[in-house]
N, C-alpha and C positions, 0 to 999 in steps of 0.2 A: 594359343592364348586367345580369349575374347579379343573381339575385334574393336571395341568400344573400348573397354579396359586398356588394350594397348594405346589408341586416341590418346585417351585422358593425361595413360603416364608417358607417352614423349612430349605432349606438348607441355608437358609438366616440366620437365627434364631440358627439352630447348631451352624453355625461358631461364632456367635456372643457369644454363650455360652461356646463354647470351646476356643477361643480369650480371655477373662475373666478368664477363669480356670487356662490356661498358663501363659498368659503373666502377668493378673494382680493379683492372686493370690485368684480369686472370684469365688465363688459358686453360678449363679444366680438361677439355681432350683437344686434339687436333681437328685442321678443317675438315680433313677428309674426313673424320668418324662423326663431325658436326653434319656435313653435307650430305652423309649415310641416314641417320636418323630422321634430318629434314624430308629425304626422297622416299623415305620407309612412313613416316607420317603422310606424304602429301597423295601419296599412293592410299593408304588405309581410308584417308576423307574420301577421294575418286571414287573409290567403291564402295563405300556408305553411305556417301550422300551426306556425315556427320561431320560438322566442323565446330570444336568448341570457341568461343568468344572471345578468349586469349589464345587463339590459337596462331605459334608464330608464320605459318604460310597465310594465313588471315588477317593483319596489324592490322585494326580497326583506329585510325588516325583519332584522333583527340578534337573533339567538336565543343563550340559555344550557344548554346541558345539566349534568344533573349529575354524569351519569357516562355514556362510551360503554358502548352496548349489543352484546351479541355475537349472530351470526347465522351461520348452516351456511350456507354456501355451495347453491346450487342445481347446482352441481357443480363438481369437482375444480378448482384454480387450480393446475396446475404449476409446477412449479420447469423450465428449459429446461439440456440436456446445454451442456456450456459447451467451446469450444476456444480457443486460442493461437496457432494454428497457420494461415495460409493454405491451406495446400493442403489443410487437411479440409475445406474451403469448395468448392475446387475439388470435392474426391471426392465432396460429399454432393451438389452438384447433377449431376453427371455428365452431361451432357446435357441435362439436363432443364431444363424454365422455373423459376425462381426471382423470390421477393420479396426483394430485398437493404434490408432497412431500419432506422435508428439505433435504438439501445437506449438510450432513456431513462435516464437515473438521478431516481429520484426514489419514490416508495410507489405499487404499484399498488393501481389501484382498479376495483372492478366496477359499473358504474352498470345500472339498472333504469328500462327507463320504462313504464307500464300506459296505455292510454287516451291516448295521444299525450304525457302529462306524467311530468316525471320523480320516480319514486316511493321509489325506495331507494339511495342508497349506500352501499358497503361496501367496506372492508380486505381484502386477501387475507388476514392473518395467519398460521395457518398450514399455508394451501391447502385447507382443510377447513371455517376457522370463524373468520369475521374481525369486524370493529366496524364496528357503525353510524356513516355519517358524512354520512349527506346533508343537516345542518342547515349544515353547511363547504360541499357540493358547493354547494348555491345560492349562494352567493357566491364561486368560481371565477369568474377573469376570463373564461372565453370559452366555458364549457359550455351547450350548451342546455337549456332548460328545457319549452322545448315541440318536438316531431317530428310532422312529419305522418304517424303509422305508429298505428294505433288498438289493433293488439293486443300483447303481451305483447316489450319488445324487451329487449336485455341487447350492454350493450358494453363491453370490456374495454381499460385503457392505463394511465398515468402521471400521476399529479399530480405536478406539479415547478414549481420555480420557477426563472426562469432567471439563467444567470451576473449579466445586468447587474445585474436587482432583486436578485439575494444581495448584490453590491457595493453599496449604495445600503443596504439593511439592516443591513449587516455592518459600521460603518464600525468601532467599537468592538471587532471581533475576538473578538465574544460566538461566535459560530456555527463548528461545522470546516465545513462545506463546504452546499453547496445541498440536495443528497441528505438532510440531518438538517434541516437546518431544513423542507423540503416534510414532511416524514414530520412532525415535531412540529405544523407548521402545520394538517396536516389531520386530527389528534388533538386538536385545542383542545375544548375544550367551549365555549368562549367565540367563535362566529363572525367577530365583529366583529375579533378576530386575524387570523382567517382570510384575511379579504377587504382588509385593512390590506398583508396577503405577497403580493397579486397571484398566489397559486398557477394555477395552468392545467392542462388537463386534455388529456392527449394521447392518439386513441387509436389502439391497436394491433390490435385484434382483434375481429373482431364474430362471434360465434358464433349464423350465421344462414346459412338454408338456400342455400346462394350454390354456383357452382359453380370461381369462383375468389377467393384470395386478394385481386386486386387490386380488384375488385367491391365488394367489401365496404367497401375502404375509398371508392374512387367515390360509393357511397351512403351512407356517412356522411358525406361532403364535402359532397356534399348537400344533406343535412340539416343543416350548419351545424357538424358536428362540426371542428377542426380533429385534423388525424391525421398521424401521424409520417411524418417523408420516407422517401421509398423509393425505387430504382431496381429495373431489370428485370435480374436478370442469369441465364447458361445458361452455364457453360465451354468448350461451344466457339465460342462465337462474340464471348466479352468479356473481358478483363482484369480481374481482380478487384482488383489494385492499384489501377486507375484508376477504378472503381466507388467502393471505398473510399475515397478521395480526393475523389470527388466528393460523397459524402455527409458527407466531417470536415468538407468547405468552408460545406455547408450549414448543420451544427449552428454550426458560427465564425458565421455571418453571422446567423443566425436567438440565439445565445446561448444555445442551448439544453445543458443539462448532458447530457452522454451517457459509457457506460460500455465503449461494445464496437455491437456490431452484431450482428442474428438476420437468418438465412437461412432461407427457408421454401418446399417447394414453393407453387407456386402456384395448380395443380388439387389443390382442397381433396377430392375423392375418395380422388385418389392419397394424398395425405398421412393420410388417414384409416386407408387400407388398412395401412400398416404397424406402425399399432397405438404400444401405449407401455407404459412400465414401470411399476413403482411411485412413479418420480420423475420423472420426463420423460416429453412425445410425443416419437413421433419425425419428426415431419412439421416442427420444426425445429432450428435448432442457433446457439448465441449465440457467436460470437465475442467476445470479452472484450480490449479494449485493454489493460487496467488488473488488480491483482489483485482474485482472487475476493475475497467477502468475506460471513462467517456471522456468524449472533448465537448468543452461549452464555452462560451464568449462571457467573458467577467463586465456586469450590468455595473457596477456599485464596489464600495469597500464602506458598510457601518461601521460603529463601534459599540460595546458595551463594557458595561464597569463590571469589572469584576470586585469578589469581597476584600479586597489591598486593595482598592481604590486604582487597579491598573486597565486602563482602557486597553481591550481586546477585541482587533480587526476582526470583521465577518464577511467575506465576500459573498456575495451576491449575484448570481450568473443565471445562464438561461435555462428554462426546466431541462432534467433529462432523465432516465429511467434509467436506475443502478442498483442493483441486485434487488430487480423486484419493487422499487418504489420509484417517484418519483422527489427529484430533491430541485434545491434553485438556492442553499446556502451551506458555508462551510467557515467557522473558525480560522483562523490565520495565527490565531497563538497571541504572535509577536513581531514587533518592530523587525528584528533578525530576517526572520522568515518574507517580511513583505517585501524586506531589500533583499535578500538571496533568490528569490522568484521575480526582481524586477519587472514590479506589477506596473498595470495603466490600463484605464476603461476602455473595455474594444479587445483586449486582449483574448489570443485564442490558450484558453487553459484546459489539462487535463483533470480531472475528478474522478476518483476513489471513496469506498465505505472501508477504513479502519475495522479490522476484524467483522465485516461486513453489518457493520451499525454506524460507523460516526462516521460523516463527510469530512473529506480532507483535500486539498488540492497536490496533486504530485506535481502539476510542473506545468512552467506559462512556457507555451512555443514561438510566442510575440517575442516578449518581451521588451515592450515600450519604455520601462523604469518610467514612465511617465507621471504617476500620483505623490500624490503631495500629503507630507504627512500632517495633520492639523496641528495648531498651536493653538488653537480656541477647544475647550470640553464643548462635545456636543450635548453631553448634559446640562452643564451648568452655566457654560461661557466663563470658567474660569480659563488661567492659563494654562495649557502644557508643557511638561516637558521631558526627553527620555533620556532613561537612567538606566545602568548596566548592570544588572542584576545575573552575577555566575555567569560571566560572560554570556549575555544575551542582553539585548538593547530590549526595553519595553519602554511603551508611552502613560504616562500617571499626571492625572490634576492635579494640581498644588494645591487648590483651592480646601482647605478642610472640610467645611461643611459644604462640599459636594452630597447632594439628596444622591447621587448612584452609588458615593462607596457606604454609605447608611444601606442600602436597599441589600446591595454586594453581602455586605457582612448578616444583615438580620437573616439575611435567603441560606447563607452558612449552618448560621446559627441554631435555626429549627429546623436544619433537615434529618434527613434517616441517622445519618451517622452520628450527628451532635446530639443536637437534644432533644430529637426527633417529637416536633408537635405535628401529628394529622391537620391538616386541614388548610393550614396558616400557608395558604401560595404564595407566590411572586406577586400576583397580581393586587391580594389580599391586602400583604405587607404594604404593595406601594399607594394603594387604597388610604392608608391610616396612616401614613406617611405624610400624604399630599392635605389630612385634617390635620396633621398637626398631633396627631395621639402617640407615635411613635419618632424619640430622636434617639435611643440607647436600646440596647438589648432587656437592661432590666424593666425600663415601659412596658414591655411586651408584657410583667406580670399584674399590670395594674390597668390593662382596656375594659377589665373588668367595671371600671370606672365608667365609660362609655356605654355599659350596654345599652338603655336606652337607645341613644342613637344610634349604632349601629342596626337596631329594629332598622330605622325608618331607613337602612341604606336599599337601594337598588340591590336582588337577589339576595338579601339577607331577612328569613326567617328567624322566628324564637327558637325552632327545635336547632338548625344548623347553627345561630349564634350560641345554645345552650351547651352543642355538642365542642362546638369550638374551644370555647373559656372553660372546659371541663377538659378535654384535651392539653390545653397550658396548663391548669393545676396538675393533672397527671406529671407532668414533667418535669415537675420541681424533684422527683422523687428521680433521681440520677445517677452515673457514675463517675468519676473524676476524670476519669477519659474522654468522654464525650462531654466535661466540663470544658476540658484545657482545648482538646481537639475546637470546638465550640467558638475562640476568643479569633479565631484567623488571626494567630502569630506567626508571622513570616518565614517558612520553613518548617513549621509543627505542624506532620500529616499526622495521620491515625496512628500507625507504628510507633511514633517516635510517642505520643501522647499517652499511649499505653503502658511505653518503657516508664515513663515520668511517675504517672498512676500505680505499678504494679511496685517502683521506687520508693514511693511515700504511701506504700498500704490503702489507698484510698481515703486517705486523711488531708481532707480539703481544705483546713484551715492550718495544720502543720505544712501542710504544700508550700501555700501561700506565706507563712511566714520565714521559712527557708529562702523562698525563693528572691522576697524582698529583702533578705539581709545578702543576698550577692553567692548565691552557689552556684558551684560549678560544674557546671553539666556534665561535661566533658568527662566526665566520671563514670558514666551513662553509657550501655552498649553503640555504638556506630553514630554517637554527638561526637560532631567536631567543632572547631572555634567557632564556624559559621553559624551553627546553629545557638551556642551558646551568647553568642553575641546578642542574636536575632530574641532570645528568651531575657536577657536584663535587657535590654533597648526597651524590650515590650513594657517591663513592671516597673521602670522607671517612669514610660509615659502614662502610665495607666491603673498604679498600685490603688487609686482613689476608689475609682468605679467597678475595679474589680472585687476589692475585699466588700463594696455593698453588694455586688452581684453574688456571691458566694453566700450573701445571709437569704438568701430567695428560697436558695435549693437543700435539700436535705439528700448527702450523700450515702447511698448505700452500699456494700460489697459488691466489688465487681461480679460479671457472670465466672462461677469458677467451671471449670473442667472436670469435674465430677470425677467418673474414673475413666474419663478417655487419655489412655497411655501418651506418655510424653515421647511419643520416639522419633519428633523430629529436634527434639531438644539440640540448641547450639549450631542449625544446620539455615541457612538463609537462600533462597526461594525467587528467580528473575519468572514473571510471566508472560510468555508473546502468543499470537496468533490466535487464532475463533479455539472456542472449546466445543467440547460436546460432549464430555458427561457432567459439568457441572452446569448447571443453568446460566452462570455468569464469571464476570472475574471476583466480583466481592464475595462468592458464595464459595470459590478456590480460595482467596486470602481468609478467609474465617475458619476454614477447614485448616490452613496452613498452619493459625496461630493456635489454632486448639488444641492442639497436637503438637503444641511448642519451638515452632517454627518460625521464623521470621522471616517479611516481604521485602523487596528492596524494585525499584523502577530498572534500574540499567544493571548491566553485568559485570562485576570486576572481579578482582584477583580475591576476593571476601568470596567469590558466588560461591554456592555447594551446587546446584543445580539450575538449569535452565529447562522450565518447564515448556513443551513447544512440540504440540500435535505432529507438524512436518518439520521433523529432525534433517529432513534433506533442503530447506529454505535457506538462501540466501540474503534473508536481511541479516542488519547489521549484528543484532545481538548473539544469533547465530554466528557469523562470523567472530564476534568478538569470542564468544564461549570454546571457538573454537581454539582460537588464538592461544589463548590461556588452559585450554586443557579443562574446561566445566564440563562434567557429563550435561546432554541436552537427552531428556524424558518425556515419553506421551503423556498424557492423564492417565492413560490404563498403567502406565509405569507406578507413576507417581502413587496410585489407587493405593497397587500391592505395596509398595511402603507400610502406608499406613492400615491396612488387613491386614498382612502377614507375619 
């Protein structure tokens, strides 16, 4: 038998019998066969110089620091160029031999061994000058502590912990994910934490005189290291689908947390030769399943009004560069969300792109709870105050004529989806706002009253004001959809509005008097009381201004569906993750509904499908579909539905 292999599984074995002896009061073999196996392990270290970290002729005693210490790196720890994409996998190996192997999620770490024993660990931090932590690495479940290599060695990879032991730790729902807890776990000052998480240490890279990638990891295998999977791939001769595939099945089996995959030449020469940037080598490249995701320190918490008059947090943090742009703000949503990330200025936060476009915050690592939620509108200096809308707390002025939920709703009201006027901005709006031109939506069809002086505004010509007020006429010419859609009623998206509209034939003024004599929605595909409520609430407060706004516009048939076959008829439609054969999500739900379909935000027992490029993701909605049994479809799936 491997002489390594044997290492691993007695000392696997001792502890499991000595674990039993202590803690549970069991004897599972006698001394002597205990005393055998010890003299049979202590024997196999003697002669390879290999001792693993939990190894029981090794008890590494349980230590306190009082605070980590910082250290310069002995050189540069990169950040690696990151893609989304398959075929930059394909292009960057072009022929050539490649290491295809799992990336980790979890804190890297640089380990040091001097004289065969291991002498220093360290945090990348960041990539310059990380923290001591080798009083943690001795108490990693499967690192060596002794190498048979007598001079100076240095190996670079992952401490993580994996999915199972997160679940087992986690039952309480104290932790977001593995990735945070490995990262706090091997920041303990307190070891005995440490070795409690079962952390492990995975490595990736050994930066030693070798002439290939795979070598390297060969002889830390070795030496007892355990090291990340990998296959061999070259594009012309292998499929990188099936590569890929072959290495998710392994992280599923093995539990191990992973984020994406790194492609790397494999003659470490070559890869030298192409040199590197200020941020990256270029000898490899990370494919990333999942969004990217940076740390930045939160500057600020704004607000702004949305069209319900509900003030919505923006945080405000330090620049940083994420998939490709530079960002410094992110939405917060909601009241909920600012107390579940117990936010406060100063705070260290991570930051994410949402289907690699909307900034979002994943997670404060402070966590100060230190900010105060306002009771004064930063709009208007009215009062605030928060209300529990579907169980979620949001903050809203009381003040009515708040000039932001005017600005909120008019910015609704003319956009693409409602009643789409060109031209008519945020900026436009709050322009003729601040004159006085505009307090209602129906104002909007009478600035025509104004032209004059809009001439004399700042960047307002004859032709753009001509094109402008020619643009609102246009729009009088509508459909009942993007009428109702149009009014921001509390819970009426686009779907539901359409239901209402294809309901009442596109007859705008039978709509309306239906609706002010008290109907009942509920009648109505997927209306429930909430919704129904949320619809007389509205024509109760509002049946005045709405039946003048309704003589503005002259209603036309909706867009019909000509002969695009109905074969999603009665079938409803969850959408997650980035696309990439439709240009967007609005140009998939258009495609959905046209072909008689219906959208829905979350996944329930209603779903027929969950549409979702990587059917192997572990967010929620995925899990939810799973739960319940929803088939989860690519786009290319999805495509052949509707072709075939």
């Amino acid at each position: 038998m491997d002489k390594v292999k044997r290492i691993k599984e007695l000392t696997q074995q001792l502890n499991q019998y000595r674990d039993s002896y202590y803690n549970n009061s069991l004897s599972e073999i006698s001394d002597q066969e205990y005393d055998d196996l010890f003299d049979e392990l202590k024997n196999l270290e003697d002669k390879t110089n290999i001792v693993m970290t939990n190894s029981p002729t090794h008890t590494v005693g349980y230590e306190v620091k009082s605070k980590l210490e910082k250290v310069k790196h002995s050189h540069p720890m990169l950040s690696l160029d990151k893609t989304k994409s398959m075929d930059d996998l394909i292009k960057f190996s072009n022929g050539r031999e490649c290491i295809l192997s799992l990336k980790m999620d979890g804190l890297t770490i640089l380990n040091t061994y001097n004289s065969g024993c291991l002498y220093q660990s360290e945090t990348r931090g960041n990539g310059e000058e990380g923290e001591i932590v080798t009083h943690n690495a001795k108490v990693f479940s499967n690192l060596p502590l002794n190498i048979p290599f007598n001079n100076k060695f240095e190996i670079e990879g992952e401490a993580i912990i994996t999915q199972s032991d997160f679940e087992k730790i986690n039952t309480n729902g104290e932790y977001k994910n593995c990735r945070n807890l490995a990262s706090g776990s091997v920041r303990q000052l307190d070891n005995n934490i440490t070795k409690k998480r079962h952390v492990k240490f995975i490595a990736w890279k050994i930066p030693f005189e070798l002439t290939t990638y795979s070598l390297g990891f060969e002889l830390a295998e070795k030496w007892g290291f355990e090291v990340v999977p990998y296959v061999r791939y070259n594009s012309l001769t292998d499929n990188i689908e099936e590569k890929i595939e072959e290495l998710k099945i392994i992280a599923r089996d093995k539990s191990y947390p992973i984020d994406g995959l790194v492609i790397t030449y494999d003659n470490i020469e070559y890869g030298k030769s192409l040199g590197k940037t200020g941020h990256h080598p270029k000898h490899s490249l990370a494919y990333k399943f999942y969004d990217e995701e940076v740390t930045s320190t939160l500057k600020d918490i704004e607000w702004s009004m949305g069209k319900t008059g509900e003030l919505t947090p923006v945080a405000i943090f330090n620049e940083v560069e994420l998939e490709g742009t530079t960002v410094s703000r992110a939405s917060l949503h909601n009241i909920s969300i600012c107390k579940d990330l117990q936010l406060g200025i100063g705070d260290e936060i991570t930051v994410y792109k949402a289907n690699q476009i909307i900034p979002q915050i994943r997670d404060n690592l402070t966590k100060s709870n230190s900010f105060n939620i306002p009771n004064i509108c930063p709009i208007c200096s009215g009062s605030t105050k928060i209300v529990k809308e579907n169980g979620t707390e949001v903050l809203i002025c009381t003040n009515p004529d708040c000039k932001g939920k005017l600005l909120g709703k008019l910015s609704h009201f003319v956009s693409k989806n409602a009643i789409n006027i060109d031209g008519l901005s945020e900026q436009r709006l709050q322009k003729f706002i601040n004159l006085g031109w505009l307090n209602s939506f129906r104002d909007i069809y009478y600035l025509s009253d104004h032209k004059e002086e809009i001439y004399k505004l700042d960047g307002f010509g004859k032709k753009l004001v001509g094109k402008l007020l020619e643009n609102i006429e246009k729009s009088r010419n509508t459909t009942l959809d993007r009428f109702i859609y149009g009014l921001c009623i509390p819970l009426i998206g686009r779907t539901a509005s359409k239901v209402i509209a294809k309901e009442f034939n596109n007859q705008a003024e039978e709509f309306y008097d239906i609706w002010y004599h008290g109907y009942d929605f509920t009648k109505l595909d997927d209306f429930g009381d909430a919704m129904n409520n949320s619809m007389k609430a509205f024509i109760r407060e509002h049946y005045r201004w709405i039946a003048e706004l309704i003589g503005e516009f002259n209603f036309r048939e909706a867009e019909n569906n000509g002969n695009v076959k109905q074969v999603l008829e009665g079938q409803l439609f969850v959408i997650t993750g980035s696309l990439k054969f439709y240009k967007n999500r609005e140009e998939l739900v258009t495609t959905i509904e046209r072909n008689g379909g219906k959208v829905s935000g979350s996944v329930s027992a209603k779903t027929s499908y969950l549409i979702n490029n990587d059917v192997a993701s572990t967010s929620g909605k995925n899990k939810k579909a799973h739960d319940l049994g929803i088939p989860i479809i690519s786009e290319g799936e999805f495509v052949q539905m509707i072709t075939s």
